[in-house]
C-alpha positions as CSV (number, residue, x, y, z in Angstrom):
1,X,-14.0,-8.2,4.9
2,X,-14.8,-4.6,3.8
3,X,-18.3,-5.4,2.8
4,X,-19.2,-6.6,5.8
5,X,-18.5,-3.6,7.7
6,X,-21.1,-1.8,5.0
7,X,-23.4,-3.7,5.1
8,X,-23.0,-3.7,9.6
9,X,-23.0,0.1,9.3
10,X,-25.7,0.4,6.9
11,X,-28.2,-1.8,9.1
12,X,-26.6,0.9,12.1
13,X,-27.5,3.7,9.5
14,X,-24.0,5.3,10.4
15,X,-21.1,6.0,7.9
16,X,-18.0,4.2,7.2
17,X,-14.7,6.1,6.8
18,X,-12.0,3.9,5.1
19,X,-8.0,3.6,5.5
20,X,-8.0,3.8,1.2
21,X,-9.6,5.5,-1.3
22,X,-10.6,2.3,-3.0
23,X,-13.4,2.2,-0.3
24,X,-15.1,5.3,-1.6
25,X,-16.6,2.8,-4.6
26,X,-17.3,0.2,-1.9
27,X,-19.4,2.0,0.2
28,X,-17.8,4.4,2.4
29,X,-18.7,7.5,2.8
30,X,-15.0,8.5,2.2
31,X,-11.8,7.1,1.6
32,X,-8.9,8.3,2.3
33,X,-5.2,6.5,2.4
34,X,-2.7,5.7,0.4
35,X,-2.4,5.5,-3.8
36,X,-1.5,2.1,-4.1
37,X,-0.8,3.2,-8.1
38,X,1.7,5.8,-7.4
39,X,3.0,3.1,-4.4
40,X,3.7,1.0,-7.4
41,X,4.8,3.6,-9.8
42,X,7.6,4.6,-7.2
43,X,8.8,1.3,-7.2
44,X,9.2,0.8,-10.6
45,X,11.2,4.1,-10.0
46,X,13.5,2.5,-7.7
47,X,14.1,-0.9,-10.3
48,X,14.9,1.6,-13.2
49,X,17.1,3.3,-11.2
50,X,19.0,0.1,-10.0
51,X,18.7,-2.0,-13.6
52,X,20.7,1.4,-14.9
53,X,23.3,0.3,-12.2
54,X,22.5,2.4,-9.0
55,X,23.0,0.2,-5.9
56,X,20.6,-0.7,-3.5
57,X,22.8,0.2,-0.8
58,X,23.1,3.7,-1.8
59,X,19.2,3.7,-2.0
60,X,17.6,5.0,1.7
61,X,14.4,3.5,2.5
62,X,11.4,6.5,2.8
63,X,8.4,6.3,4.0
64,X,6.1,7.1,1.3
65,X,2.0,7.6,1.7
66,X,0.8,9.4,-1.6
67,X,-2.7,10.6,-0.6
68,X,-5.5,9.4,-2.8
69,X,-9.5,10.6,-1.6
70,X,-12.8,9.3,-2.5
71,X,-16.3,10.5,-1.6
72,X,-19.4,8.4,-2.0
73,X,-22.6,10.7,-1.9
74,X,-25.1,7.2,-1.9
75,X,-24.1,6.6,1.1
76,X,-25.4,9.9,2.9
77,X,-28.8,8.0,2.3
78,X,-30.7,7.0,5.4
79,X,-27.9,8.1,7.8
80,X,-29.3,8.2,11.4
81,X,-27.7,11.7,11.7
82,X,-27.0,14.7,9.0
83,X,-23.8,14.1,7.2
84,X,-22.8,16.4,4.8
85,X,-19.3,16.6,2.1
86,X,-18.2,20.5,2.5
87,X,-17.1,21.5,-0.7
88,X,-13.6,22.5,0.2
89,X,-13.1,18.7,1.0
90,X,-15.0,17.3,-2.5
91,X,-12.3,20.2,-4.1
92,X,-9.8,17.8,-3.1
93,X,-11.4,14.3,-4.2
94,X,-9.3,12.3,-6.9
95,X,-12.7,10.0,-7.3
96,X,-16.7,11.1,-6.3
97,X,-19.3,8.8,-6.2
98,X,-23.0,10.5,-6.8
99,X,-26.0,9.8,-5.2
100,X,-26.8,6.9,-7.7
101,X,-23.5,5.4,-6.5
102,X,-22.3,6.5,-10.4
103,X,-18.3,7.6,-10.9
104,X,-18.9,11.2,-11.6
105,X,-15.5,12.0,-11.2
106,X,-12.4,10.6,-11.5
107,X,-8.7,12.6,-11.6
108,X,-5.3,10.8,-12.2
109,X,-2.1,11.5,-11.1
110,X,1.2,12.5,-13.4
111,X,3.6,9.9,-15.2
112,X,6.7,11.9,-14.7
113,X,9.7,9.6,-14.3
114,X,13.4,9.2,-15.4
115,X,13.7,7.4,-18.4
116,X,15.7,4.4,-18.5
117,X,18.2,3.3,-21.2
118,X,17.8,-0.3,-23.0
119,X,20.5,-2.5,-23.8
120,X,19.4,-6.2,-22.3
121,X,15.8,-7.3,-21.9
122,X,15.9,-7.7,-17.9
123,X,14.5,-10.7,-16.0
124,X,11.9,-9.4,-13.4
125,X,9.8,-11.2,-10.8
126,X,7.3,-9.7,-9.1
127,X,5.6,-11.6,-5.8
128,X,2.6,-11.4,-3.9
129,X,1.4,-13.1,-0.5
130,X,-2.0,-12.3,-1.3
131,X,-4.8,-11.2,-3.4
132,X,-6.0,-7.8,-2.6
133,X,-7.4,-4.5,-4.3
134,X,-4.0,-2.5,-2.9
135,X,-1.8,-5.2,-4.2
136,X,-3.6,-5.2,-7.7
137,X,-3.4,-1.0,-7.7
138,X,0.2,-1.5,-7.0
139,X,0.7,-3.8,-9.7
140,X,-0.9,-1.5,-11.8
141,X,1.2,1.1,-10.9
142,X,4.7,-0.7,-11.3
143,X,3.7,-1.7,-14.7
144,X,2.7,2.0,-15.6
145,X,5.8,3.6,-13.4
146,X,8.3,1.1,-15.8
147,X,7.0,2.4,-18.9
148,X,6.8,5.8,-17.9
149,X,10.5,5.0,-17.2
150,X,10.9,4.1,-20.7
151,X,11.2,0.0,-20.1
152,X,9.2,-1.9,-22.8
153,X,7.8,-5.2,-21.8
154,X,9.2,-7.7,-24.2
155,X,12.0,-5.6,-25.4
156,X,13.7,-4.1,-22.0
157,X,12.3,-6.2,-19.8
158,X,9.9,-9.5,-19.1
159,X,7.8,-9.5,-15.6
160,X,6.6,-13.0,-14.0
161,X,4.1,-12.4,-11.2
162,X,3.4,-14.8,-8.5
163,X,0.8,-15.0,-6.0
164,X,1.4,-17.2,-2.8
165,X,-3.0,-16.9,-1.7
166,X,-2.2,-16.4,1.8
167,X,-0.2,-19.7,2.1
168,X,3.6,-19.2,3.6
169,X,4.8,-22.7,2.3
170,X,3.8,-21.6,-1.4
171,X,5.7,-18.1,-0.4
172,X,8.7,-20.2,0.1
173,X,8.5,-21.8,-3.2
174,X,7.8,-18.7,-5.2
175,X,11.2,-17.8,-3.8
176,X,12.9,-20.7,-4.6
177,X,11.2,-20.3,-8.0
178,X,12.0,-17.0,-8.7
179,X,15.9,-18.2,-7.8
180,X,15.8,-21.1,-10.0
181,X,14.4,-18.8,-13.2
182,X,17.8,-16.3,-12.5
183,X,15.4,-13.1,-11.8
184,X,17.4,-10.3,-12.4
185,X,15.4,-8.2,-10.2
186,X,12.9,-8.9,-6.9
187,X,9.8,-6.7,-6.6
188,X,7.4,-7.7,-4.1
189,X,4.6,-6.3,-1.5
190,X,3.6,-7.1,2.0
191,X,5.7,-7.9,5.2
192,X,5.4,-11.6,5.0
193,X,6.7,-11.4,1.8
194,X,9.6,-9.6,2.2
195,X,10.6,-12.0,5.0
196,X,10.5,-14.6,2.8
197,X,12.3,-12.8,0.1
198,X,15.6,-12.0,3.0
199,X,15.6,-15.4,4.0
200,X,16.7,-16.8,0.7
201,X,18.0,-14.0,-1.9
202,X,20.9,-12.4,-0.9
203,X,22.9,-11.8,-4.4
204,X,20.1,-10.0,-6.6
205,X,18.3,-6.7,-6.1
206,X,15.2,-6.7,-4.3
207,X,12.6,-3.6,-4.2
208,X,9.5,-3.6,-1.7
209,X,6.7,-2.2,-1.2
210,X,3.5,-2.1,1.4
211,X,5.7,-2.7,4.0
212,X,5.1,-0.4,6.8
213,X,8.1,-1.2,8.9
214,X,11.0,-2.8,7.0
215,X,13.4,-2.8,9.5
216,X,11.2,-4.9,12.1
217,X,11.0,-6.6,9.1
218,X,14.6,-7.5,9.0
219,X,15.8,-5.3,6.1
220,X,18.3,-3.7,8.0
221,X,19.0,-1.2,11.1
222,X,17.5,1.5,9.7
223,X,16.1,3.6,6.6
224,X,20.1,4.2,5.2
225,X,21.7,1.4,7.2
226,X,20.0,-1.6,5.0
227,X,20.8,-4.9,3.5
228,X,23.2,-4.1,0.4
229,X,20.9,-5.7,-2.0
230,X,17.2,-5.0,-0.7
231,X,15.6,-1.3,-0.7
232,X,12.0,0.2,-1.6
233,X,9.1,2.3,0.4
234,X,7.5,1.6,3.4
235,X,4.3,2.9,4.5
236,X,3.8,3.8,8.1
237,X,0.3,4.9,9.0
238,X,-0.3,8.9,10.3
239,X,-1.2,7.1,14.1
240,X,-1.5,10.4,15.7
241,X,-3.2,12.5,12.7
242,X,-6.0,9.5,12.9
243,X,-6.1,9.5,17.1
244,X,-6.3,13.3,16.5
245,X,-9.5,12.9,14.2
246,X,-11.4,10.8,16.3
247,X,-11.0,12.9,19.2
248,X,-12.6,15.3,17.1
249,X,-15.4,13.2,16.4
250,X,-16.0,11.5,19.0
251,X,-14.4,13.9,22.6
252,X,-15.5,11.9,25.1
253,X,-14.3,8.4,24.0
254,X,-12.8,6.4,25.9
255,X,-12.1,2.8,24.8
256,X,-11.4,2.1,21.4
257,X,-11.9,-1.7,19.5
258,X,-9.8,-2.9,16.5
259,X,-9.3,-5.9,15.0
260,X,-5.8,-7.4,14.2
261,X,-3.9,-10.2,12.8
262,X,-1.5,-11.8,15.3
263,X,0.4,-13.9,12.8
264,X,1.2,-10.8,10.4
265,X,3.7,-8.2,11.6
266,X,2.4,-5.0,10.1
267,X,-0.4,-5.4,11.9
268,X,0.8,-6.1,15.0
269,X,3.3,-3.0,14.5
270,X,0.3,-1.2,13.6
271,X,-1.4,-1.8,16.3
272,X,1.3,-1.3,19.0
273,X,1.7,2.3,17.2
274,X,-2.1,2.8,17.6
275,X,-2.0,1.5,21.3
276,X,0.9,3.9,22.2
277,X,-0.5,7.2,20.9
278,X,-4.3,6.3,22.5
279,X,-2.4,5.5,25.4
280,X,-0.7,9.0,25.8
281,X,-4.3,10.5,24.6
282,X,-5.6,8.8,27.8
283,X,-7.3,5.9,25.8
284,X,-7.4,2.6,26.3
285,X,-7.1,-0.1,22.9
């Protein structure tokens, strides 16, 4: 729904700011949020580890939000009000858009990872509840993060992805798919997922990701104290960095709008974590 809040804004002439900096190209002004490529790469991290024999159950759950910026200078055009990029904060952009809406620049982040040793080409699933550009980034990472890990599709390992479009009854049959083809491995994003991952494999490894509380999620008591067979990263949200920003921008606000999605528990998690650190700001959600 992303370009509809452009194209809103634009007809407002004010700027959007976007949880990711995948936004930046969309037509934010900036983005700023997690690098769902490095979210990927770290989980392939965690599968190398485990297909050289670590246990999940010695692996803690972290919460892990690599920072990725983008700046858009196109869409400082026709603001109601002077917006600027100080230079200090275009110093720190991994991607800038210029005036023309043109990638002008464009920095990537380091491979560095543990290599892993061969010796069996590895069964791995990965599945998706739905299409999205952080799902596809992490994808991208998690194939870049295993071969940085020295895993060679083909040789060390083959990868099956599945995508269930938003549906939960095709979720539950990816999962019953992935049992059937003997996956040696589970890799998977999103909450709903993950759910429907714990519900029906319990003797293989499973490694998530975009999943910003697992534990609501029913992965375990807490970050150490998980299911023996499931880890990966979650992804909390900085709630009272962003609350602390808007009082910046905007002091005298009072009421603040969202929109969420009652059938999806990160978001209602979210938004509860939202509600309680407006709440203590003396702001009402």
């Amino acid at each position: 729904a992303f370009a509809s809040v452009v194209k809103a804004a634009q007809a407002a002439r004010i700027p959007v700011l976007g949880y990711a900096a995948m936004y930046g190209a969309q037509g934010a002004l900036a983005g700023l949020g997690a690098n769902y490529v490095d979210v990927g790469r770290i989980q392939a991290h965690l599968a190398a580890d485990i297909l050289q024999g670590k246990s999940p159950a010695q692996i803690p759950v972290e919460n892990v939000m690599p920072l990725k910026l983008s700046l858009n200078h196109q869409a400082l055009a026709g603001l109601r009000d002077p917006w600027g990029i100080p230079k200090e904060v275009e110093a720190q952009a991994a991607e800038v858009f210029d005036a023309s809406g043109k990638r002008r620049l464009q920095r990537g982040s380091a491979e560095a990872l543990p290599t892993a040793g061969g010796g069996r080409c590895w069964n791995l699933h990965l599945l998706h509840y739905v299409d999205s550009t952080p799902t596809e980034a992490t994808q991208e990472g998690l194939l870049r993060g295993l071969a940085a890990a020295g895993l060679r599709e083909g040789k060390d390992y083959t990868l099956k992805v599945a995508n269930a479009q938003g549906d939960m009854a095709t979720l539950a049959s990816l999962v019953d798919n992935v049992l059937a083809q003997g996956a040696d491995l589970v890799l998977l994003t999103s909450t709903p997922t993950l759910q429907a991952v714990l519900q029906k494999v319990k003797d293989r490894p499973v490694v998530f990701g975009m999943v910003a509380n697992p534990v609501m999620a029913g992965a375990g008591r807490s970050d150490t104290d998980h299911l023996p067979q499931v880890t990966g990263i979650s992804s909390a949200s900085a709630y009272a960095e962003a609350v602390q920003v808007l009082r910046e921008c905007l002091p005298r606000a009072k009421r603040i709008g969202t929109l969420v999605n009652p059938s999806e528990v990160n978001c209602v998690y979210n938004v509860e974590r939202l509600k309680e650190v407006l709440t203590a700001q003396g702001m009402e959600l």
